[in-house]
N, C-alpha and C positions, 0 to 999 in steps of 0.2 A: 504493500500500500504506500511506503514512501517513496520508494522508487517512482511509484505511479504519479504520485503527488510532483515529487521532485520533476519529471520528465514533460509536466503539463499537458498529458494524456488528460487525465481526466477532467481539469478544467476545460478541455476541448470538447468533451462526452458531457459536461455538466450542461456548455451552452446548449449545442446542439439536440442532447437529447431531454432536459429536462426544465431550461429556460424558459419555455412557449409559456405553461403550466402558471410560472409566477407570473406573468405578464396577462392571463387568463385570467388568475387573483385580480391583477392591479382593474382591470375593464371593471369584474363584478365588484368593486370594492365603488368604481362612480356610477355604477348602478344602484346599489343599496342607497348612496349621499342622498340621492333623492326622496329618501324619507325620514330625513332626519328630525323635520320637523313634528312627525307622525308616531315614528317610536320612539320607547323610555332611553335614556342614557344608560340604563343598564342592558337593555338590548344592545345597543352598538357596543358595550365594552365585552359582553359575551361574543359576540360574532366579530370583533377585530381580534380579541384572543385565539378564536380556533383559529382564525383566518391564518395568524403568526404561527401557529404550529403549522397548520396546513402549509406553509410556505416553506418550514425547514425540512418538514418531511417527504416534500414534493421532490427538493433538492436531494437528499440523502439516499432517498430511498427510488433505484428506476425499476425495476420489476415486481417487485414485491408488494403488490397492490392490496391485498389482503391485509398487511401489516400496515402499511400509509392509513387505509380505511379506519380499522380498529385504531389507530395513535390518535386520527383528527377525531373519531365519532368520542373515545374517551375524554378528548378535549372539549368538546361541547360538554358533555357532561359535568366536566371538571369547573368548566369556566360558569356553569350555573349553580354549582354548587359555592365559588366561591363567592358569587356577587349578588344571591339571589337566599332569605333567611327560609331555608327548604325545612318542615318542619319534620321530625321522625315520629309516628305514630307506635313506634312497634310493631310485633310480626304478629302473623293472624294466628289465634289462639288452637286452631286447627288448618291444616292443609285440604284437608278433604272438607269442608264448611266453603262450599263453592261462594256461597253470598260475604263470608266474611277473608275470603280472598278475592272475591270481586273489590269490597270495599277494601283492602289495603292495597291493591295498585291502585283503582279511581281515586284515593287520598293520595297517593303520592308523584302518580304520574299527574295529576291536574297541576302539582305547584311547578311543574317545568313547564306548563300552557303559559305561554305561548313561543316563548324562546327555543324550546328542543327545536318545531316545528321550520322556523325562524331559520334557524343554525344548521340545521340539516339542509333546507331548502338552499340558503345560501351556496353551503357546501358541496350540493349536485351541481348546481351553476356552474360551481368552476371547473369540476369535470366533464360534465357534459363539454362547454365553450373549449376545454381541452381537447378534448377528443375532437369535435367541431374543424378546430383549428390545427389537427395534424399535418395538414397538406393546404396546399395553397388556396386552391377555390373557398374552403372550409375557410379561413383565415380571414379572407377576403369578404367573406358571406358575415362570419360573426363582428368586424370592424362595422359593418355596412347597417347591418340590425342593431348593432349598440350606439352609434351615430343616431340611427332615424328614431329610435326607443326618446333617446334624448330629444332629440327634437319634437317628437307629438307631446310627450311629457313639459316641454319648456312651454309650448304652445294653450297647454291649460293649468300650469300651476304657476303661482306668480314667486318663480324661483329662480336664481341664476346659476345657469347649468354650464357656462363658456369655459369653465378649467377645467371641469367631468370632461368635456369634449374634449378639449385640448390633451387632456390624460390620454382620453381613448386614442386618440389620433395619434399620441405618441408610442404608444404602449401596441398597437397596430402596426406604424413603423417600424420597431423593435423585433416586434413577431414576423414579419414579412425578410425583416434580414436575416433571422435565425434560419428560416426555410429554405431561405436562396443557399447560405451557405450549407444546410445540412444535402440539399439538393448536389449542390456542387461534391460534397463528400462523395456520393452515391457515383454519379456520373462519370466523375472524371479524380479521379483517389491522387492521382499522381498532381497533378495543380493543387490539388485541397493539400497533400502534405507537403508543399513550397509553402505555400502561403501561412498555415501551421507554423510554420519557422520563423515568421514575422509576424506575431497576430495583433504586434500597435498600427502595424500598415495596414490591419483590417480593422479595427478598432475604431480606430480614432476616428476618422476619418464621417464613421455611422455616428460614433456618437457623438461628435459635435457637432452634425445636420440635426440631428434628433433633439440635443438640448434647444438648438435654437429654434426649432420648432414649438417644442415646450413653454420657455421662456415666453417666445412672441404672444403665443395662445393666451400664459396668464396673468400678463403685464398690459394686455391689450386693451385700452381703454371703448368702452361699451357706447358702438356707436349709435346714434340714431337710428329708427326705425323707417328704408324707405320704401318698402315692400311689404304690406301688410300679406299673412300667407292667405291662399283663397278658400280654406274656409272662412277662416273670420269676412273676410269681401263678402261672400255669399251669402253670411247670417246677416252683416250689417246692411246689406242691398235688401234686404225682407221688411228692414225697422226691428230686428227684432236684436235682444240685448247677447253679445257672448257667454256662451257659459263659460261657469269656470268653478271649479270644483275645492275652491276655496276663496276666500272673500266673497267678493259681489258676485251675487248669483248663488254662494254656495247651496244656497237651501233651497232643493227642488222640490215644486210643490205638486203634488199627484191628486187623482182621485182613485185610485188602483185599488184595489180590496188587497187585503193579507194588513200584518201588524211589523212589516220593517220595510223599513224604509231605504233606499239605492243612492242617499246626496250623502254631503258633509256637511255640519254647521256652519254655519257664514249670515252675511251680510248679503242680502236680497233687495234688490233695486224693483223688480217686479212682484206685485202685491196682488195681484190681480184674481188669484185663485190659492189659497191658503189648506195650509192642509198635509195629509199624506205625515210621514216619517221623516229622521234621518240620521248618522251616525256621529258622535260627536268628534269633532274636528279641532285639536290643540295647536294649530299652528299659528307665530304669533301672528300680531294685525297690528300694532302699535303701542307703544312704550308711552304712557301720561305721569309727569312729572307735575303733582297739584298740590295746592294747599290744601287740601279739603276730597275728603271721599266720595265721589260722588257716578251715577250713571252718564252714560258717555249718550246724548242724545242728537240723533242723526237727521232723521224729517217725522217729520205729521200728515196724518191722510183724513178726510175726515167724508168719504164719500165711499158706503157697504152698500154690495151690490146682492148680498146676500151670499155671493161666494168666496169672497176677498174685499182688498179695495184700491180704490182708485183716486189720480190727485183730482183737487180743484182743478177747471181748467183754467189759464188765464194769472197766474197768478202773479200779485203785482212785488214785483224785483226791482232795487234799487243800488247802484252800484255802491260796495260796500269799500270803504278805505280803510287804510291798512297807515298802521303809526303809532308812536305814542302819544300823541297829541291829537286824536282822533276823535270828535264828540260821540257820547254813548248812539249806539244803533237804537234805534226809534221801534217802540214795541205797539200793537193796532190792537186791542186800543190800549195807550199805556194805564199803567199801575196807577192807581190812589195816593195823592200826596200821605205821608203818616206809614203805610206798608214799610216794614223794616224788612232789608235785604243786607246778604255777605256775597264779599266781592271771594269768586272763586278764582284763583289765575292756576292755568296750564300753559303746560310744553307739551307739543305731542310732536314723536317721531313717528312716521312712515315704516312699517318692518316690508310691508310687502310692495310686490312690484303693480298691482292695480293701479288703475285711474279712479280717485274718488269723485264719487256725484256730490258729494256735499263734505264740509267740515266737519268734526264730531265734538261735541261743547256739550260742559255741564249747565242743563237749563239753556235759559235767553242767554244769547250774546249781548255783552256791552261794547267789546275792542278788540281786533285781532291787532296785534302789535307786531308780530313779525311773521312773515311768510318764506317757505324756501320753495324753490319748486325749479321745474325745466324750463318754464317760459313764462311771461310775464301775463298770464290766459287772464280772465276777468274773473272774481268773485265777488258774489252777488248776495245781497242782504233781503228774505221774505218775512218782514216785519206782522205779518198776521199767521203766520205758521213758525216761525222762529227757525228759518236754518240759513246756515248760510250755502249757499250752494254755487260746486265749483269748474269750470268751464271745463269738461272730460278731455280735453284735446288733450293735457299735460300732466303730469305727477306730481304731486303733492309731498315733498319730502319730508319737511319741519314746518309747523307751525305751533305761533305763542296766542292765547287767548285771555282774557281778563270775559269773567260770567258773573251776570248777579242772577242770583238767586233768592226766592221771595222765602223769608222764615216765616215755618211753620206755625201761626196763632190757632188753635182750634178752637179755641172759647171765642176768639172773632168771630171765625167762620160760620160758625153756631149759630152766632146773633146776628149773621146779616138778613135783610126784609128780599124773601125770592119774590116777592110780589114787586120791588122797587122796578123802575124800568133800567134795558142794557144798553151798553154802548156799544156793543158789539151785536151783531145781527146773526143771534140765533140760530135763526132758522139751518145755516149745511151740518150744524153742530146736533140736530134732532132728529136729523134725517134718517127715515128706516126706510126699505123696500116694501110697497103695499103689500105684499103677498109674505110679510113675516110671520109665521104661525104665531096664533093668539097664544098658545101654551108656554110660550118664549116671554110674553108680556105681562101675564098669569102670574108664573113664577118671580118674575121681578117685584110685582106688586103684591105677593103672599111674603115675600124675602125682607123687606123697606114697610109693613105695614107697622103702624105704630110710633116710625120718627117721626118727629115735627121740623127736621132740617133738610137741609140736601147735603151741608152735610154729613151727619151721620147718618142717612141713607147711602151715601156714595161708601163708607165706609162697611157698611151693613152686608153692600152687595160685595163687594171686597172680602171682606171675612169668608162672607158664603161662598163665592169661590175657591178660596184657600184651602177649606174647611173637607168639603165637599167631595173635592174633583182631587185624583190622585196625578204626580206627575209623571210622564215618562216622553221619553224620545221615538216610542215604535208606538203610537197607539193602534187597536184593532180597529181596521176599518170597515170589518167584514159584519162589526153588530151595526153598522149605518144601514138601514133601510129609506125605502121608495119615500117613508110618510113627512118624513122633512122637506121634501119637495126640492131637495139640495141645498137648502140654507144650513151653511155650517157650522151656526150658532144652537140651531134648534137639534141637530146630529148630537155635540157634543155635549149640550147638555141633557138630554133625554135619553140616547142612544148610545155612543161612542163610551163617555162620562170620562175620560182619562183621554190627555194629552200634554203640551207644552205652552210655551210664553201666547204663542198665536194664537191657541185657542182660547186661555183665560182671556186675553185683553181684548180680543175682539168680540167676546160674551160679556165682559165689564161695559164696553162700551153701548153694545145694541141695548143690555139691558136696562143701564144706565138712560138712554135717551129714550125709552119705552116706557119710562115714570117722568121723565121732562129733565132732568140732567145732560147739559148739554157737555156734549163729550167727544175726544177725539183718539184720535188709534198713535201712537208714538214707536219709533223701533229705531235702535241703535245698539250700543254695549252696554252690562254690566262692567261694573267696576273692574273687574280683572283682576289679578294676583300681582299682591305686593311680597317678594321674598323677604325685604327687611323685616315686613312687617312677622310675618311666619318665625324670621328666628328670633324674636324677642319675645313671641307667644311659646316658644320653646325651649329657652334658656331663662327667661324671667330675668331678676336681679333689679335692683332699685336704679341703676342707669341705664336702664333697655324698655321703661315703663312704653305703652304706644301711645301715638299722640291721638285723641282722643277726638283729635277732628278725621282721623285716616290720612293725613299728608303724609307722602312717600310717592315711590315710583312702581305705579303698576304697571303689567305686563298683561296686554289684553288679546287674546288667544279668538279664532271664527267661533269658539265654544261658548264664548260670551255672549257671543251675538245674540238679542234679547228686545224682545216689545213689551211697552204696558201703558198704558191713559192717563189722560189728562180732563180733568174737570175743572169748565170755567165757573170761577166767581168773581161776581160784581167788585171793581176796584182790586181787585190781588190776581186777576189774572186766571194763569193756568197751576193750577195745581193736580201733583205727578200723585197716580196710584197704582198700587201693586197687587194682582189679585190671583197671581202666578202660586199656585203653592211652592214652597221654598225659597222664597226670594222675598226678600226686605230694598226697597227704595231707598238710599243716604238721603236724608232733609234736614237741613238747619230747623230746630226748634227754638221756641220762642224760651229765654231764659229762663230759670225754675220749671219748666213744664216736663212732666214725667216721663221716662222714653219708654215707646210705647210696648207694650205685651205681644209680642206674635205669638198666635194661634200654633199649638203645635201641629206637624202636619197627619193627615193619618198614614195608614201602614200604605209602605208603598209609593210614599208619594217624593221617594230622594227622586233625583234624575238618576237614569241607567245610565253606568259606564260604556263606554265601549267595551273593553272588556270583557264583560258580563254579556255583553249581547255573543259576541264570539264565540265564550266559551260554551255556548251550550248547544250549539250545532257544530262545535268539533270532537266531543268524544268517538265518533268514529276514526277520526285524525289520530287521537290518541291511542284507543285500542291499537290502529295497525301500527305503530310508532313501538307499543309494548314488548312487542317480541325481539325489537332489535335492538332494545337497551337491555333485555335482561341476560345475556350475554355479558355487557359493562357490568350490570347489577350484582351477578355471581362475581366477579371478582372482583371485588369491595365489599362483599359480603364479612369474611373472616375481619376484614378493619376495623367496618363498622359493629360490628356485632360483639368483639373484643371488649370487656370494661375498662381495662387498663389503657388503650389504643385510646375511647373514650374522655376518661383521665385524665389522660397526658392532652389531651389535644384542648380540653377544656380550661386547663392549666398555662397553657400557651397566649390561647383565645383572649381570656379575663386578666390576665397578669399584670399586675397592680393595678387591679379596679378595686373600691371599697362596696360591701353588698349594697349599699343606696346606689351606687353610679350604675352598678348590672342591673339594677330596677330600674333605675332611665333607660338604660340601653334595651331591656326587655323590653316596654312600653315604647318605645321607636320601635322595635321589631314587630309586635304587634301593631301597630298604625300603618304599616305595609303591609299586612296580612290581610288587615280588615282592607284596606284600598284596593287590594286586588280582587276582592269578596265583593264589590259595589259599593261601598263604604266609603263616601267622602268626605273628607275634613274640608270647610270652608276656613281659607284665610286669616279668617278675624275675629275665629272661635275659640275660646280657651280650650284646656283639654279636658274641664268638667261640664262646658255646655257641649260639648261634642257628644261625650259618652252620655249625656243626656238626652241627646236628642234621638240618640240608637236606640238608648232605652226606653224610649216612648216606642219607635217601632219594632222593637223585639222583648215585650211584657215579659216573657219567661227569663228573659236574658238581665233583668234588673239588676238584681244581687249579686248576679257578677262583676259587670260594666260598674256599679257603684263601689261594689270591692276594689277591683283593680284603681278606678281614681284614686281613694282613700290610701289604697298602698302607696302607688304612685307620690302623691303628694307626703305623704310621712316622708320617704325617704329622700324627694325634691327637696323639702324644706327642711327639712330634719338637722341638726344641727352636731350627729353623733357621724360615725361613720356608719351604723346600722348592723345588722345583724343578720347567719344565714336562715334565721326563722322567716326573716321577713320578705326575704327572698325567694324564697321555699312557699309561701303563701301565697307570692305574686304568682310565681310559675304555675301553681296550682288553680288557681283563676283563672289566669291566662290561657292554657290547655284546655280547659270546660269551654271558653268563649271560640278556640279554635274547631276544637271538636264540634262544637253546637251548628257553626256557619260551615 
């Protein structure tokens, strides 16, 4: 072997025969980038880990395919074990109890869902594209299909794919020299072992066309757009909008029967038919840097057709200036002198590549102070709908805003006279479709009997939807019948009874205007995810208190994308309501005034994860996936199974932790357990209103969920280093609560 080494035999045999393989790797690795937005960070650090073994074993090993397969499939396994808190149940109390060896694979082949899958799949990729790529055509064929892949992929997600390409196109190159020269090997042996004797006069030569290739691809500044491709021409020659399967547009709206839904979460410029399912989509959308927590509000619609909705036509636009010395934008009809407002200011950065139809502002705009964008396009200020809206030609990169927002008085509101006359013309704000079923208006007025306001009527109907209606992202569409006559206010409240933001707020509002509450349809973001905010809910300590208006930097995700209403009152405008089960509106309230009780939700009514929706149409997945890891399984058996192996390894693991810190670290380990169960922790929940809110929807599960807090917090706060009783009790909790889900 050193001779071999020594003689450059076999780095000669390394390129030629086992080179293509890595360069195979490099293609499926900017394949995968393309979903980076979509999966966990600990997906990618699983599948770049087998990828790295797969690499050196590809190298190492040329015939022995058998042994290559078994090293990379062990590495997935290896790589899920270590980044992934896999939990051990023990072995089944009998081998022949078919149902209680059914139940310890489905326990423990589910915690590798969805990663083994993932990881394996990736890992055919690069085999398959190997083998693909043994001979030229092959080569030629797989560059050609990972180019065009890229390109329909660039073409609907608003992602920049130009150095994926430039990879491939390099890593294509690369491949295509290797062939020539292994060609040449075959052909003609006496030239190939000249040439062999100089291999930087072969070398070089490729590889510095190849870097400069590289280099050029992703240094190369992102030129203008001067050829739009012909589909988008073809969609925009109809009037009709691009889809795009994140952001605008993401949320396709159906009338299909079944209960799942085929879009992504997003932001929808077409309102026009509402409805249908969809999956939720974490990819970001925009980064708001605020003083204040608040809903990201995008436009107002205020014209139900009974199947969606539709704009005003006509609506009057004024051009909007940009500065800081710019007088407040003019609101129709403005606010009552005496209405006390806080001035909200944002920074919002652009994460994706869409064209925005409009700005996204907490409440009314007062000031855009600074704009960034491609071109100097016009934005335009709708002083009776509140948006600002912005000329699509150009990109919207950075913009700063200053918002006021009216605080919350409800003992005003209480006392204003509905009988007073408006300044504002009612009437598109009452509008129903003649043909609304009366059982739609019924209900409103059996829900609101008894208040003497509007509003705690408006709030009334609000609870009752809350209360009521469970949420999810798949609702069945298949219990809608003929009798609604397709109005999809009367579907889900009668029929359907479960959906999402669309369906409560556009039921808020018909219902609302079917008792005389004039009211309009709003859709933009929820607040999004502050990470500051998370670790100071996490870590605690007296200088990490959160600041109690929510100022920080959220991170707002197409998942956010979210509607709810507005209800006019005389002199204070539009006031925001939320009738969404699980969702709370940020409002400035008026000083001393109590903050308010939400309604707990009933069972069922979290939002489904993605996740969750997945995992329950892949146990087949998993079944066939069984038999090839129990192979792996037998040999880690005698490790795992070892006490002392055990022991030691646990000893390793915890090494100088104090029994309180292994109760933190416990409690982090279940908060990923339960997350991957359906179980989400909102942002700006401590970790006793969390487990609270579980234990409202899992009553059996109380005395555990309240245990585990209790422990939790003793040894959080706890001023001793603690003890293994108390750890020992956590574990013990903890295992019931795993067991039970």
């Amino acid at each position: 072997m050193k001779q071999l080494l020594g003689s450059g035999r076999f780095w000669r045999q390394l390129v030629l025969e086992r080179f293509h393989r890595l360069l195979a790797l490099i293609i499926v690795i900017q394949l995968i980038q393309v979903f980076s937005d979509y999966w966990w960070e600990e997906t990618y650090s699983i599948i770049y880990g087998m990828l790295a073994v797969t690499a050196v074993t590809e190298l190492l090993f040329t015939r022995l395919l058998w042994v290559r397969l078994t090293v990379q499939l062990a590495a997935v396994v290896g790589m899920i074990l270590w980044k992934m808190p896999i939990v051990w149940a023990g072995w089944p109390v009998s081998w022949k109890a078919g149902e209680q060896v059914s139940d310890f694979f489905s326990f423990h082949l589910a915690q590798f869902h969805p990663f083994f899958e993932l990881s394996v799949g990736v890992l055919l990729a690069v085999h398959v594209l190997a083998w693909l790529g043994s001979r030229r055509i092959g080569a030629v064929a797989v560059i050609v299909l990972s180019i065009t892949t890229m390109a329909i992929v660039d073409s609907f997600f608003p992602l920049e794919l130009w150095r994926n390409i430039a990879w491939i196109v390099t890593a294509g190159l690369a491949w295509l020299v290797v062939l020539h020269l292994k060609q040449l090997q075959l052909r003609h042996p006496d030239s190939w072992e000249a040439m062999a004797e100089r291999p930087l006069d072969i070398a070089l030569p490729a590889v510095l066309v190849i870097a400069i290739v590289l280099v050029s691809g992703i240094i190369m500044p992102r030129a203008p757009i001067l050829l739009e491709d012909p589909y988008t021409i073809w969609t925009e020659a109809q009037g009709r909008e691009v889809p795009s399967f994140s952001g605008e547009g993401g949320v396709q709206r159906t009338n299909a029967s079944g209960n799942s839904g085929s879009s992504l979460s997003g932001y929808s410029r077409d309102d026009r038919k509402i409805g249908g399912g969809f999956q939720f989509d974490y990819s970001p959308v925009m980064t708001v840097t605020t003083s204040q927590r608040s809903y990201w509000r995008g436009e107002s619609k205020s014209v139900y057709t009974g199947k969606g909705w539709e704009d005003v036509k006509n609506p009057k636009l004024v051009k909007a200036q940009i500065g800081n010395e710019v007088s407040n934008y003019e609101l129709d009809p403005p606010r009552a002198e005496g209405v006390e407002t806080v001035k909200v200011v944002q920074t919002v950065k652009i994460e994706r590549r869409d064209k925005l139809p409009v700005l996204f502002v907490a409440g009314s705009a007062a000031a855009v102070t600074a704009l960034k964008s491609d071109n100097n396009a016009g934005l335009k200020w709708d002083s009776r709908d509140w948006e600002l809206r912005w000329d699509k030609t150009s990109r919207v990169q950075t913009y700063s805003v200053v918002s006021e927002v009216a605080v919350l008085d409800e003992d005003a509101l209480r006392n204003l006279d509905a009988s007073a006359p408006s300044s504002l013309d009612l009437k598109p704000y009452l509008q129903l479709p003649d043909d609304l079923p009366q059982r739609v208006r019924d209900l409103a007025a059996e829900q609101t009997s008894g208040e003497s306001n509007n509003y705690d009527r408006a709030k009334k109907l609000e609870q009752y939807l809350k209360q009521t209606y469970p949420y999810t992202n798949a609702p069945d569409l298949s219990r809608q019948s003929d009798r609604a006559g397709g109005d999809i206010v009367d579907a889900f409240l009668f029929e359907i009874q479960e959906g999402y933001c669309d369906y409560f707020s556009t039921s808020f509002v018909v219902m609302a205007r079917s008792i005389g509450l004039p009211a309009r349809w709003v859709k933009g973001y929820a607040a999004g995810y502050d990470q500051s905010a998370q670790e100071r809910n996490r870590f605690g300590g007296p200088d990490m208190e959160p600041d109690p208006l929510g100022a920080g930097t959220y991170t707002v995700r197409n998942a956010d994308a979210h509607s709810w209403a507005e209800v006019y009152f005389e002199g204070y405008g539009w006031i925001p309501f939320e009738p969404t089960s699980g969702f709370s509106v940020p409002q400035p309230r008026a000083a001393g005034a109590p903050e308010p009780i939400e309604s707990s939700a009933p069972v069922d009514a979290t939002p489904v994860e993605p996740e969750e929706v997945v995992a329950k149409s892949n146990w087949p997945l998993i079944a066939g996936i069984a038999a090839g890891a129990l192979l792996l399984a037998a040999a880690a058996v005698f490790v795992v199974k070892s006490r002392r192996t055990r022991k030691v390894w646990n000893l390793l693991r915890h090494r100088g932790a104090t029994p309180n810190q292994r109760v933190v670290r416990e409690l982090e380990r279940l908060l990923i357990f339960l997350h991957r169960q359906g179980l989400r922790r909102e942002s700006h929940e401590t970790i006793r209103e969390t487990f609270g809110r579980w234990s409202r929807k899992f009553p059996s599960l109380n005395g555990e969920f309240e245990g585990a807090v209790k422990l939790f917090e003793q040894a959080r706060y706890g001023h001793d280093q603690g003890d293994g009783r108390l750890l020992a009790e956590f574990n013990e909790v903890s295992e019931k609560i795993r067991k039970a889900l």
